[in-house]
LUMVEXKOL-113613 format. One record per atom (N, C-alpha, C, CB): x, y, z. Coordinates in pm, whole numbers, plus 50000, padded with zeros to 5 digits. Glycine has a CB too. Example, Ala and Ser with C-alpha at 12.3 -4.5 7.8 and 13.67 -1.06 7.14 Angstrom:
! residues 2
513194943150780;512304955050780;513204967050780;511314955350905;512854977550708;513674989450714;512905000350787;514084994050572;
This chain:
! residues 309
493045355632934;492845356533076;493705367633132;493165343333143;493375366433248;494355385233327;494685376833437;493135405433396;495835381533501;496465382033613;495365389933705;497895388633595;495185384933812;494415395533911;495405389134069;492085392133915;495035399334134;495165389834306;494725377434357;494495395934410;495085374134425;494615353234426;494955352534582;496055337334299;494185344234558;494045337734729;494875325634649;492025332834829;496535321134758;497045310734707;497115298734842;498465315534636;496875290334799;497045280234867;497495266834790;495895279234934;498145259834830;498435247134722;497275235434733;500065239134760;496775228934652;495515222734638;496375210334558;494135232434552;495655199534576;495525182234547;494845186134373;494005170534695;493945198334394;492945192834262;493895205134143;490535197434293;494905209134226;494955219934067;496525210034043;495205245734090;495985208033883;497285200633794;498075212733810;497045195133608;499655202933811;500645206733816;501595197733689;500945206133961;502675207333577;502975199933480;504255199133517;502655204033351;504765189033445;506155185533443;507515195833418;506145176033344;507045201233304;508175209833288;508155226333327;508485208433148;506975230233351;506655244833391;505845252633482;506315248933311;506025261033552;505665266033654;505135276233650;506365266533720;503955280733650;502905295833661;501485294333560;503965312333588;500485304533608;499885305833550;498595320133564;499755294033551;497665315933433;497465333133384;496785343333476;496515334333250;495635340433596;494565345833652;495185348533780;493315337433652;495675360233810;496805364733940;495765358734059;497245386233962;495925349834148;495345341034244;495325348234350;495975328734267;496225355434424;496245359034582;496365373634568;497565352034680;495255373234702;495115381134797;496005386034897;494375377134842;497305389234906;498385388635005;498615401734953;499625376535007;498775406735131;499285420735143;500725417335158;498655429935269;501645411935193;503185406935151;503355404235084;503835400035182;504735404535043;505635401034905;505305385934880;507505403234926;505495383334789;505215371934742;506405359334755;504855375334608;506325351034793;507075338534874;507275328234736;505915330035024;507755313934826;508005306134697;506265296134671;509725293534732;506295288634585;505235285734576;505515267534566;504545294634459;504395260934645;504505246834660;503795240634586;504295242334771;504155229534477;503135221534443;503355211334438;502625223134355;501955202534448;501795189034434;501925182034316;500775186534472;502725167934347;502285159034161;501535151634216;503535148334046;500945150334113;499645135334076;500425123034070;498705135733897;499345115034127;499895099334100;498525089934057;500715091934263;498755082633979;497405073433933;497605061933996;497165070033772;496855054034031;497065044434091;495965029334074;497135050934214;497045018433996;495845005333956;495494996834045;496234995433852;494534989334035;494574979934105;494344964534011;493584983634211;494734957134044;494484945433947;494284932234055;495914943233828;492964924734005;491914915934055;492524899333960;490024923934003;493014895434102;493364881734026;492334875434038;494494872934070;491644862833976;490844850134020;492094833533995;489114849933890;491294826734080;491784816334077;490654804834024;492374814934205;491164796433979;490464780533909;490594770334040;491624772333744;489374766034085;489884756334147;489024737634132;489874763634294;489264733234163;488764717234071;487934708934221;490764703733990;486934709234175;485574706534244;485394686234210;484044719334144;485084681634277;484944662934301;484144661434384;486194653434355;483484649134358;482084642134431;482394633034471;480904638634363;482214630234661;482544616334668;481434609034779;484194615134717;480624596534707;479394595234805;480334587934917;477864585034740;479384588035053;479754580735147;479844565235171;479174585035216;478904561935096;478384543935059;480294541634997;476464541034863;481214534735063;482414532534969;482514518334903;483744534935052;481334512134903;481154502034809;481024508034646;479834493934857;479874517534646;480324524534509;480854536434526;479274526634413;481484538834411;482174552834381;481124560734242;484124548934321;480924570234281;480374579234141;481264582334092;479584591534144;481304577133932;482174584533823;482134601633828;481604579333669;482954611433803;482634622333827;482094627133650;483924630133911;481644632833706;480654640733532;481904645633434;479384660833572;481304644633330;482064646833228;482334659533241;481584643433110;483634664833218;483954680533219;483394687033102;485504683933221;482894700333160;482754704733043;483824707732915;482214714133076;483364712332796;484484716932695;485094729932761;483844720432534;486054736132771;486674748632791;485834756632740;487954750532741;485544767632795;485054777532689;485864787732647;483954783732728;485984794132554;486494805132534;486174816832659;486024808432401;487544820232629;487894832832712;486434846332670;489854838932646;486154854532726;485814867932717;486254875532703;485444871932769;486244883032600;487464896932600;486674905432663;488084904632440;486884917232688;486164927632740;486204936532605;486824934332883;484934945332581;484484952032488;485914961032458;483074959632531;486674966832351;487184982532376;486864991032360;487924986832343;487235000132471;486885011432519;486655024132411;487885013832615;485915025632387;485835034132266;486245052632287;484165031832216;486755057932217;487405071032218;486325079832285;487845076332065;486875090432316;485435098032387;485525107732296;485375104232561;484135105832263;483825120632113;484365133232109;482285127032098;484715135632024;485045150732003;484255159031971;485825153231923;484015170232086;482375181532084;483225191431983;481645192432288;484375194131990;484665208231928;486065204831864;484715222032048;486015200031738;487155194631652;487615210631609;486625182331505;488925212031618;489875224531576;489375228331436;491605220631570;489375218131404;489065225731250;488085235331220;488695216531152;487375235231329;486165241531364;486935258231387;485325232931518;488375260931381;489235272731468;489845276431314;490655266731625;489775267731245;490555272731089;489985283530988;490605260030989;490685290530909;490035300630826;489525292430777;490625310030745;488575295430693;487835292830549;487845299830443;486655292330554;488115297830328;487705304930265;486835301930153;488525310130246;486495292530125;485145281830091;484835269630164;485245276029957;483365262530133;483015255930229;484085243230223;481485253230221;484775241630154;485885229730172;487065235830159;485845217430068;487775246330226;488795249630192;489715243430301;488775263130170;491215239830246;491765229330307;492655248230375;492675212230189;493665243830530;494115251830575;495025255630483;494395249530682;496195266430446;497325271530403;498535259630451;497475287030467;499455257130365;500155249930437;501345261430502;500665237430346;502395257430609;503005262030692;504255254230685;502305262630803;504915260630753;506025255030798;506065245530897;506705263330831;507375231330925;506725223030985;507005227331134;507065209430941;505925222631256;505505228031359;507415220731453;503515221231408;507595231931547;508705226831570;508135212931707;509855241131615;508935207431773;508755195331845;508255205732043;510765182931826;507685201832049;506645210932185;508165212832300;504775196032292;508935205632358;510295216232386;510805223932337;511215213332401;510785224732254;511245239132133;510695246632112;511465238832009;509325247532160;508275253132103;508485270732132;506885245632169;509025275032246;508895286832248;509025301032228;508925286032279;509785296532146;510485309032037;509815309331975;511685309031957;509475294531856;508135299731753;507235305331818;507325289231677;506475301831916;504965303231938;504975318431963;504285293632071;506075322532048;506295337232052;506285348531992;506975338732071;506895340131857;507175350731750;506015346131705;508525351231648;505605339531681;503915339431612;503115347131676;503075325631615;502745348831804;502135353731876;502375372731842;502545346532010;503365374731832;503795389331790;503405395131633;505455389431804;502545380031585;501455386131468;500185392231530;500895373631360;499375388231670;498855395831692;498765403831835;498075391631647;499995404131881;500055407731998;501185420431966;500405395132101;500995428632033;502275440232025;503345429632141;501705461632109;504915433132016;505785428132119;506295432132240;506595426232076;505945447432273;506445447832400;505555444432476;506935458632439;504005441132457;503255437432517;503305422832582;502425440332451;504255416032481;504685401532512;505855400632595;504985393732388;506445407032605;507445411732703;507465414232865;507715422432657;505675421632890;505675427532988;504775417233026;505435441632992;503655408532960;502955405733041;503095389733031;501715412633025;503895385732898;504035368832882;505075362932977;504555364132725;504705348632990;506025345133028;506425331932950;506105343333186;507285335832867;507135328632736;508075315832734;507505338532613;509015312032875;509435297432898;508065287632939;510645297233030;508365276932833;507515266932879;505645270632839;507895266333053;505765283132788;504805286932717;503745276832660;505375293432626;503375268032610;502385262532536;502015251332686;502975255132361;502955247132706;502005240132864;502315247032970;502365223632923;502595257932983;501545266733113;500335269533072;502035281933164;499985275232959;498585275332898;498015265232946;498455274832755;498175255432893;497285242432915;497365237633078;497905228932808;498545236533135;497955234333283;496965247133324;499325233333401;497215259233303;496595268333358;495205269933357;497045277233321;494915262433211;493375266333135;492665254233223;493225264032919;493455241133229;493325231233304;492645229733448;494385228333306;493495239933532;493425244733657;492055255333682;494825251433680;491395262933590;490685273333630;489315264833673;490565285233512;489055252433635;487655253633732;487445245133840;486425251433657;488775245233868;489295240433996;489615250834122;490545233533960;489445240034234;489915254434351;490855261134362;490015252834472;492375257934283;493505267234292;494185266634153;494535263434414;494325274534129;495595276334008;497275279334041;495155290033916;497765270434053;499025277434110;500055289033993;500055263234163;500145300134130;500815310634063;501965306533966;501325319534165;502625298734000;503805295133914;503705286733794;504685288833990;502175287333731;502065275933648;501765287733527;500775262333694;501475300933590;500695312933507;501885313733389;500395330533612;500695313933241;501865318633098;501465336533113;501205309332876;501015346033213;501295355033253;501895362333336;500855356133249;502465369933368;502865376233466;502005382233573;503505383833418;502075381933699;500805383533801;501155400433783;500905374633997;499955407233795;499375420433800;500195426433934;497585419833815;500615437133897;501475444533955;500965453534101;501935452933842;501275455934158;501005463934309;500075454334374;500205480934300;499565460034504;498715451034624;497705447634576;498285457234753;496815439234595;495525436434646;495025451234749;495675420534739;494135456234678;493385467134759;491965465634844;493125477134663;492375466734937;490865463835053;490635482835087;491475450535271;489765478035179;488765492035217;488515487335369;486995494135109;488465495435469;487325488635613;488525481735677;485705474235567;488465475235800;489165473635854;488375461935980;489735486735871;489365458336043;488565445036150;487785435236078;487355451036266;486855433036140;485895426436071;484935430935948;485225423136160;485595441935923;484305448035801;485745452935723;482715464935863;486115445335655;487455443735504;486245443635364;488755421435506;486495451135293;486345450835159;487025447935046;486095458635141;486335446434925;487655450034821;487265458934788;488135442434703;488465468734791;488065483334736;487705483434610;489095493234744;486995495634621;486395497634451;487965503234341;484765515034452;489285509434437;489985515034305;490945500134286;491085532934332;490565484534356;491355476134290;491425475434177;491235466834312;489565479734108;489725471233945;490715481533873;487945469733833;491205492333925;492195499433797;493325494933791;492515514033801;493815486533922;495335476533850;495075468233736;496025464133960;494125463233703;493575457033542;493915462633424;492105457433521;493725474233424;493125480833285;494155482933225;492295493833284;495635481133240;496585480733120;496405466233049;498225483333171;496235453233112;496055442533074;494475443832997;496295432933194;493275445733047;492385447732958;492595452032876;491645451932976;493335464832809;493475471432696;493585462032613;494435480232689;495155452632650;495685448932572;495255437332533;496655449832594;494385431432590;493675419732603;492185427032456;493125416432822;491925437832493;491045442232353;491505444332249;490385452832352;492635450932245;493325449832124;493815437832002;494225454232168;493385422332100;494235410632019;492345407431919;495215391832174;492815407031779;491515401931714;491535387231774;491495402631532;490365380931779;490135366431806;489675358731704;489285364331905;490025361331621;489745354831455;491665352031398;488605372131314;492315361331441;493805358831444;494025348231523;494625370031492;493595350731701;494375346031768;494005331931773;494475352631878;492545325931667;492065312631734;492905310731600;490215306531773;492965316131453;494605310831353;495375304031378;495595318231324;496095314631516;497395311731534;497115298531613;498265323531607;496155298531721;496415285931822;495685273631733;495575288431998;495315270531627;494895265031537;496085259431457;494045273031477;496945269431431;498645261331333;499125254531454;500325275131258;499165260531556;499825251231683;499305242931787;500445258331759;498115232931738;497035228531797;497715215831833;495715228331713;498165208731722;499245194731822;499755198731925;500655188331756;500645207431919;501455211432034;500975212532169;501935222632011;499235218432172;498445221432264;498035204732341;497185230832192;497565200732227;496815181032248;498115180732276;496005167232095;499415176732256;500575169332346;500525169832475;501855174032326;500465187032526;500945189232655;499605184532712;501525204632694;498605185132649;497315174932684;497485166932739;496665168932604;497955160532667;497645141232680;498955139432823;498355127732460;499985146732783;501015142532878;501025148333031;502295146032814;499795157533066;499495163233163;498255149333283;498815178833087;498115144133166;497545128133221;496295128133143;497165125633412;495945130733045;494425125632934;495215124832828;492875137732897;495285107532823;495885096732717;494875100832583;495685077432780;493745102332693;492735102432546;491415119632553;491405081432560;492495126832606;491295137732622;492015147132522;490945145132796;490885155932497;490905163032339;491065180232378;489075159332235;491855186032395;491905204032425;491445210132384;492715211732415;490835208332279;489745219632257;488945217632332;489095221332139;488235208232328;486715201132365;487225209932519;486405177532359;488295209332635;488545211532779;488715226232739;489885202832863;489245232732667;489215249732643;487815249832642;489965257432493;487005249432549;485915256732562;484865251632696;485255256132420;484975243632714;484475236932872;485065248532951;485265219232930;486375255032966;486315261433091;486125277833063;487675257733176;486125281732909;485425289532852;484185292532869;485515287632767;482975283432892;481765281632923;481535281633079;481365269932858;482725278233162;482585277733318;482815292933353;483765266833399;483675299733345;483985318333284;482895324833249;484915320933138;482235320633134;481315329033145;479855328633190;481355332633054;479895322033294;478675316833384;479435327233559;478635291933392;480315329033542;480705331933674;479205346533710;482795337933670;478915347133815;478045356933851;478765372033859;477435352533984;477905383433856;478425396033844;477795401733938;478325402433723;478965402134059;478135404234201;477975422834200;479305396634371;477085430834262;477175442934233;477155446834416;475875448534115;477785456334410;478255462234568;479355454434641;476935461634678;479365463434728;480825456334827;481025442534870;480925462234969;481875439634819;482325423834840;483005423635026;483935419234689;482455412335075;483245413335209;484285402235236;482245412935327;485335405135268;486485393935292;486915396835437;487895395235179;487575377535443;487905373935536;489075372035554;487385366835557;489745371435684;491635369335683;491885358035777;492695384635754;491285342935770;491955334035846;493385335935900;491925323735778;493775337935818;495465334635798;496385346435750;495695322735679;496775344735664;497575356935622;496655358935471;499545353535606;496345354535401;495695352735258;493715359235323;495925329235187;493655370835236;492145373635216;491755361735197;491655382935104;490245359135201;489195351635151;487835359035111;488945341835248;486835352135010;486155357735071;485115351735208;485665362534973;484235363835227;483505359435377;482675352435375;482915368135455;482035351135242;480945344635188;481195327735146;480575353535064;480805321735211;481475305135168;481005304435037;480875289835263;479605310634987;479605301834878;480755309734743;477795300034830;480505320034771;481755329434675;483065322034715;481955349034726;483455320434819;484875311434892;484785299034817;484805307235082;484075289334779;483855278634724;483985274134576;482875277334758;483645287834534;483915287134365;485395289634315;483015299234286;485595284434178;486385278634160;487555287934149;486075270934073;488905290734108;489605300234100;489395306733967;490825296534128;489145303633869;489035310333755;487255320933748;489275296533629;486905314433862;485545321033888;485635333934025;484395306833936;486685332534094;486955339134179;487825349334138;487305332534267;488535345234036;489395357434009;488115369533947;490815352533876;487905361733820;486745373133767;486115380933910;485225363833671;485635374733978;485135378934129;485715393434167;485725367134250;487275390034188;487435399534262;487995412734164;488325394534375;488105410233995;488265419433899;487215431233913;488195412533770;485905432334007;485455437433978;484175435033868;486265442233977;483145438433875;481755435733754;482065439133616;480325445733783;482175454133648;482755456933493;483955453133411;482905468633481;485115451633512;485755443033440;485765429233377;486375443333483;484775418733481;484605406833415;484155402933301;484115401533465;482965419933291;481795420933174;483245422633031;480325440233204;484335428833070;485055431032929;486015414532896;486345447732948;485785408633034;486555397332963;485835384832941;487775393833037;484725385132992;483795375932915;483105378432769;482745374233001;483365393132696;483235394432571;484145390132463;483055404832562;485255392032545;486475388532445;486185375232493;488195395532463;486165366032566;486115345432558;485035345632482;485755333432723;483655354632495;482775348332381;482995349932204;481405354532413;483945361632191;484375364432050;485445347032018;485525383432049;486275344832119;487665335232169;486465322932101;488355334332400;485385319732174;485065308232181;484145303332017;484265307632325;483485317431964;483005313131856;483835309831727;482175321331834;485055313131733;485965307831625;486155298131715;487265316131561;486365296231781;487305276031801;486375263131858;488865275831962;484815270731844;484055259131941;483255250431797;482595268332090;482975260431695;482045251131586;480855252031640;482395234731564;480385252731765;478805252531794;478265263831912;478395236431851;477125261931925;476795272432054;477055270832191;475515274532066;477095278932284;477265274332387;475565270632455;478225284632458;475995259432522;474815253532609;474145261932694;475225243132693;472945266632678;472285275132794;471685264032932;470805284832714;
């Protein structure tokens, strides 16, 4: 994913994780410096349904006789309720592993360190296929393996918060065109991109689904502990992999709006879509076209199947 400009606002629906703050798709639109950023936690909330027993008697009015009351029934056994059965797995990792025959078991490795620790390894792993100063300039490698996952989490939702990004947000303004009521996005925004595209072409995706393949627990932890006891990360990667590359490739001048201090766009239904669909948005056509090639290279090593038309 790329850092681009973002419309930020803090949202109810974009997860926020416990231990880390930012994330990858630069969100806002702001011609000012950039401020602190607010987020929300989640709360789940049960409810539990008591019943009560209560003891029922017959009594005729005639009080010369009394009716014996009916024989009780036997107790019956309790009802359990069915259990809840696991929710399938569409895209098992193994599906992300080399092969090198049709049963070849993975290489073994070294053992994976414990997901707080994680970020030194994953780093230096990552610098198998990433140039390191490239990891330098554009990672942000505290808390690394769950900013990913809140972030990837967050994109087909209405906000991603900036501080959840495992990138660094894209450097200089948000560029408009026009003025008053007739604001554009300029056409020379998409060239703040293109050092991140490069480098974003340069990573093979047969390496990089490897690497996130040796460190795939690590990924399902910050999973499960982000609140899906029982949800599976691959299966939610390529889900928002598939939401990405459905985003539309609008051609001509985009028009935005300035409620507030934060662009929008003018168009509700473009305003409406999700942030990981809006960013591509405002990257520009041709740029989206280079990063929806690289998620479809991304997605055929780690999905095992096709994507759904």
């Amino acid at each position: 994913m790329q850092p681009g400009a973002s419309l930020e606002h803090t949202d109810e629906e974009a997860r926020v994780g416990s231990h880390v703050e930012d994330a990858p798709l630069r969100y806002r639109y702001d011609d000012s410096a950039s401020g602190g950023r607010r987020a929300l936690w989640w709360a789940v909330a049960a409810a539990l349904v008591v019943a009560g027993l209560a003891a029922l008697y017959f009594y005729w009015p005639d009080r010369r006789e009394t009716q014996r009351p009916a024989p009780a029934e036997p107790p019956r056994a309790a009802t359990q309720p069915a259990p809840q059965a696991e929710p399938a797995i569409q895209h098992p990792i193994e599906a992300a592993r080399p092969q090198t025959g049709p049963a070849a078991a993975p290489e073994p490795g070294p053992p994976l360190p414990a997901l707080d620790a994680s970020d030194q390894p994953v780093t230096d792993a990552l610098a198998s296929v990433l140039d390191r100063a490239a990891i330098d300039e554009y990672v942000v490698a505290t808390g690394l393996v769950r900013r990913i996952v809140v972030t990837v989490d967050n994109l087909t939702r209405k906000k991603a918060p900036q501080r959840m990004w495992p990138v660094k947000p894209t450097p200089d303004r948000f560029l408009t065109s026009g003025a008053g009521d007739a604001v554009y996005i300029s056409q020379d925004n998409a060239r703040r991109y293109e050092p991140f595209l490069k480098v974003m072409e340069s990573v093979d995706a047969g390496r990089l689904a490897a690497l996130y393949a040796r460190f795939y627990p690590l990924f399902q932890q910050a999973y499960r502990e982000l609140g899906y006891p029982k949800g599976y990360f691959n299966d939610r990667l390529v889900e928002v992999i598939d939401h990405l590359l459905v985003t539309p490739e609008i051609d001509g001048p985009i028009r935005l709006a300035k409620p507030w201090i934060m662009y929008e766009f003018a168009d509700p239904a473009l305003e409406a879509r999700s942030a990981g669909q809006k960013t591509l948005i405002r990257m520009g056509p041709a740029n989206a076209l280079r990063v929806k090639a690289k998620l479809r290279e991304f997605r055929r090593e780690i999905a095992g199947k096709a994507m759904k038309q």
